[in-house]
BALONU-854744 format. One record per residue (C-alpha): x, y, z. Coordinates in steps of 0.5 Angstrom, whole numbers, plus 500, padded with zeros to 3 digits. Each point is the difference from the previous one (the first is absolute). Layout:
<pts>
X, Y, Z
...
</pts>
This chain:
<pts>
500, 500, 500
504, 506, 497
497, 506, 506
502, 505, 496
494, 498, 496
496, 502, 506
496, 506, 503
499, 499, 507
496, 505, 505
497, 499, 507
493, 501, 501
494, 497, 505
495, 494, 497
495, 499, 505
502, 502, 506
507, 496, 499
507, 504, 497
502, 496, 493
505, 502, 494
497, 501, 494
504, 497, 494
499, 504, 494
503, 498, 493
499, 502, 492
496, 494, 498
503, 494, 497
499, 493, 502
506, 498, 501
501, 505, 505
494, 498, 504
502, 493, 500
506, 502, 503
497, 503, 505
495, 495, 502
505, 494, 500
505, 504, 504
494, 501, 505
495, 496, 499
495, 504, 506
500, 507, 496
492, 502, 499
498, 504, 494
496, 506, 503
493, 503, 497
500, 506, 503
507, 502, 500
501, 497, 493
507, 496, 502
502, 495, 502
502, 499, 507
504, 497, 507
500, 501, 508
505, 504, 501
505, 496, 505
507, 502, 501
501, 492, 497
496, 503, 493
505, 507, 500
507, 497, 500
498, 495, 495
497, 506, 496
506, 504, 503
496, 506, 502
502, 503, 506
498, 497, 506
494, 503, 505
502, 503, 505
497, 499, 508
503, 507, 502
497, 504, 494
494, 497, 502
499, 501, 508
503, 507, 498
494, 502, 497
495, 498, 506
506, 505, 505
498, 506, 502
506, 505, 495
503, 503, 507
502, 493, 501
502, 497, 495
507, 502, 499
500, 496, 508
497, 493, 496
506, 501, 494
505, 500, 505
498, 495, 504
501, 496, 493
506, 502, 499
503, 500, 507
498, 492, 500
502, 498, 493
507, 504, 502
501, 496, 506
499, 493, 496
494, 498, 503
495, 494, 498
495, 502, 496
495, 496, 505
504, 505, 505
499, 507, 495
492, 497, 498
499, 499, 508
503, 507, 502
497, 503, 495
493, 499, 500
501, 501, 509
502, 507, 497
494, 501, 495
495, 498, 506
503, 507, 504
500, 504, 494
493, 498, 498
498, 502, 507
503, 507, 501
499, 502, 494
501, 508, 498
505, 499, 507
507, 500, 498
503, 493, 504
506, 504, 502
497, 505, 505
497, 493, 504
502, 499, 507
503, 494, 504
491, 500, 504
497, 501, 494
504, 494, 497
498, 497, 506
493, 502, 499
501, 497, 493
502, 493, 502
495, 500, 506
494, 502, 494
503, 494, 496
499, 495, 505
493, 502, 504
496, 503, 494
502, 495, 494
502, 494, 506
507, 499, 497
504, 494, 501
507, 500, 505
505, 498, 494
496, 504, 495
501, 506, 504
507, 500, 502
501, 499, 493
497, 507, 499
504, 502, 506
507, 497, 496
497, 504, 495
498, 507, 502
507, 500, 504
504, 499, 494
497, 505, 497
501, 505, 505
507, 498, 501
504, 498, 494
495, 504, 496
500, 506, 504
506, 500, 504
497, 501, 507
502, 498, 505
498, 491, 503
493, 500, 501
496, 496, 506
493, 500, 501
499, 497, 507
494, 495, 497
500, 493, 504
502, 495, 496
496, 495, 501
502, 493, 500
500, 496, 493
496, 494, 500
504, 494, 500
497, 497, 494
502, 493, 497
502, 498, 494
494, 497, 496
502, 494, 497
497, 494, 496
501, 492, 500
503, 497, 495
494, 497, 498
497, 506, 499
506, 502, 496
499, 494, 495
493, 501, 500
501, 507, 497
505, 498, 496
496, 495, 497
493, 505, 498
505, 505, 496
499, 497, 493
504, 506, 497
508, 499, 499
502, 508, 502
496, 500, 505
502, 493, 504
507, 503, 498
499, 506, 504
497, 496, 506
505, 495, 500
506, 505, 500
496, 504, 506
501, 492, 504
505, 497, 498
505, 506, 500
496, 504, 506
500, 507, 495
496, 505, 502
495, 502, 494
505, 506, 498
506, 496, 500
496, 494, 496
497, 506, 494
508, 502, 501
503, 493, 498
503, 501, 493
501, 495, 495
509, 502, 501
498, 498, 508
499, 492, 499
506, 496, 499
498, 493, 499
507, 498, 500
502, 502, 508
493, 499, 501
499, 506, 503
496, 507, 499
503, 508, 500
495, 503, 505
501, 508, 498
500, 506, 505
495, 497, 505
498, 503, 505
505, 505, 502
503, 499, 494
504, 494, 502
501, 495, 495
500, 493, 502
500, 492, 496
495, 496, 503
499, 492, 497
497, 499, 494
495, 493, 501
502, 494, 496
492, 499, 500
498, 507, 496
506, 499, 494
495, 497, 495
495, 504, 501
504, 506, 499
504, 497, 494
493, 498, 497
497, 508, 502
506, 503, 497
499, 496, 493
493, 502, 500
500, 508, 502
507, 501, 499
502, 506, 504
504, 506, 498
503, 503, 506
495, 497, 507
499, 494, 501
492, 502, 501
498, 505, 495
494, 504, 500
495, 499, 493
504, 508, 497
506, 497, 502
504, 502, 507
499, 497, 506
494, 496, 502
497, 505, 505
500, 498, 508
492, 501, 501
499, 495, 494
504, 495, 504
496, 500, 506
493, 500, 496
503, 493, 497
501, 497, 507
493, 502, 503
498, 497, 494
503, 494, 501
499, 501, 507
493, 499, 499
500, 495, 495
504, 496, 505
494, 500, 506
506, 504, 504
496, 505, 505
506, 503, 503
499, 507, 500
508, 500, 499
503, 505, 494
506, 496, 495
505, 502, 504
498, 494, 505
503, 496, 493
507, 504, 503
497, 499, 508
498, 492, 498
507, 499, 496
504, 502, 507
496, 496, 504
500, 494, 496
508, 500, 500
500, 501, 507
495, 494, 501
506, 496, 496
505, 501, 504
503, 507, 497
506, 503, 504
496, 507, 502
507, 504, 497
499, 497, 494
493, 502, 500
502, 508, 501
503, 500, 494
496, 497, 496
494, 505, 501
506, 506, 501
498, 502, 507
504, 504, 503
499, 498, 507
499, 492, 502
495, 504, 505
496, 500, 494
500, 493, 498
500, 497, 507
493, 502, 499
498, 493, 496
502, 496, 507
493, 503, 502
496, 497, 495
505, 493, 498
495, 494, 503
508, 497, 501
502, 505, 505
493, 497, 503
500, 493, 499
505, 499, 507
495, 504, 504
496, 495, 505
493, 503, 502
498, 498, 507
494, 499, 497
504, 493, 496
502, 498, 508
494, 500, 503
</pts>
């Protein structure tokens, strides 16, 4: 599909942001077209032809790729919208993630929203105080959810601004110690054996037998497999740390038969535009399978990971090794699935047995 053959512009089409393709006619183009991407729609009211506008969609047809900032701005007051752009900046300067940056800044946009035509600068360590004090009685914010704001209106104020530390003397209240939620294997299996398509069982497998995070498994690139040591490149993880994790002897046909059917380019699981698969799809292919499997555990695909952890355990696995396959910093991190391990409680009597 020769692109330069096309005209591309952004519209709204029934509520939805599309790309309309527009082209002298010739059969040929149109055809090129349709094969290249086989969802386009031909539009009536808009004389067109046309696609969702996703950032997948635009790197394929090498348009400039959406922006979020562009986007909030708009809906922030113009005092402080100059507040907002710094902010990025600042985040992508200091080399945060972009979970980090998308977290941090969507903290700043909720303040922004509310002050409006007040300019965030002239704010007081007590009206801050009030701030987070409104976050929590008014719209009943979680403890994790508002120290995450609290992290994040800190760095605006003081790697943004350049004030001095600040404190806010709001009692931490304590973080509930929840457990992993893991899946027996014959859960896992179940699910495994519902899921008919070939790139999702894939994606599932990856997640269990590796124990990924879904971000790491759509980060997987073909490059990152190597069958020859049988191990897999896990790229700037969490933390930006890389680590090699163990590639399943089990899993390596259905990847050779996945690679001859798809044929990848650059990730190993790629999206319909090409680039990679996205995150939310992954997990939207799990509680499927999830559902056709008759599973009823409210548990999220990162109980693959979790499951993974506890199901080496249970066989034995040295508790070091395990840090290091999940790329935990701290082994307190991974002494949590000693918690949920049926082996760790199996030399457990209870009176009860004795009676």
């Amino acid at each position: 599909m020769d692109l330069s053959k096309y005209k591309f512009s952004y519209t709204t089409h029934r509520g939805q942001g599309v790309i309309l393709i527009q082209f002298e006619y010739s059969q040929k183009l149109k055809d090129d077209m349709r094969r290249r991407f086989p969802s386009a729609k031909w539009s009536r009211t808009k004389k067109s032809w046309y696609l969702p506008d996703l950032p997948s969609i635009r790197r394929a047809l090498n348009l400039i790729e959406k922006s979020e900032v562009d986007g909030k701005l708009a809906k922030i007051n113009p005092v402080n919208r100059e507040a907002y752009i710094h902010m990025h900046e600042q985040l992508q300067l200091k080399g945060y993630s972009q979970n980090t940056v998308r977290q941090y800044l969507g903290e700043l946009y909720h303040l922004l929203r509310l002050l409006k035509a007040y300019p965030i600068e002239e704010l007081t360590p007590k009206r801050l105080k009030d701030y987070f004090l409104y976050c929590v009685q008014k719209e009943g914010m979680a403890e994790r959810k508002l120290n995450g704001k609290i992290n994040a209106i800190k760095f605006y104020f003081e790697q943004v601004l350049h004030r001095p530390r600040m404190f806010f003397d709001i009692p931490a209240p304590k973080k509930p110690q929840q457990l992993p939620k893991t899946l027996s294997k014959n859960e896992v299996k179940r699910i495994f054996e519902v899921t008919r398509n070939i790139k999702h069982l894939v994606a599932l497998q990856l997640s269990y037998g590796m124990g990924l995070r879904v971000s790491e498994v759509v980060n997987l690139k073909v490059e990152d497999i190597d069958s020859d040591r049988m191990v897999v490149h896990i790229r700037g993880a969490k933390g930006k740390k890389d680590r090699y994790v163990p590639l399943p002897t089990s899993i390596v046909p259905l990847l050779r038969r996945y690679y001859l059917d798809y044929r990848p380019q650059d990730y190993l699981l790629e999206g319909q535009y090409g680039g990679q698969y996205a995150k939310v799809s992954v997990q939207n292919i799990f509680k499927t399978a999830m559902n056709k499997a008759g599973v009823t555990k409210r548990i999220g695909i990162h109980g693959l990971r979790h499951s993974y952890a506890t199901h080496l355990l249970e066989s034995g696995a040295d508790m070091r090794f395990i840090q290091e396959l999940l790329g935990h910093n701290s082994i307190k991190t991974t002494r949590i699935y000693t918690k949920v391990t049926p082996r760790s409680l199996s030399n457990i009597q209870s009176p009860l047995d004795s009676l």
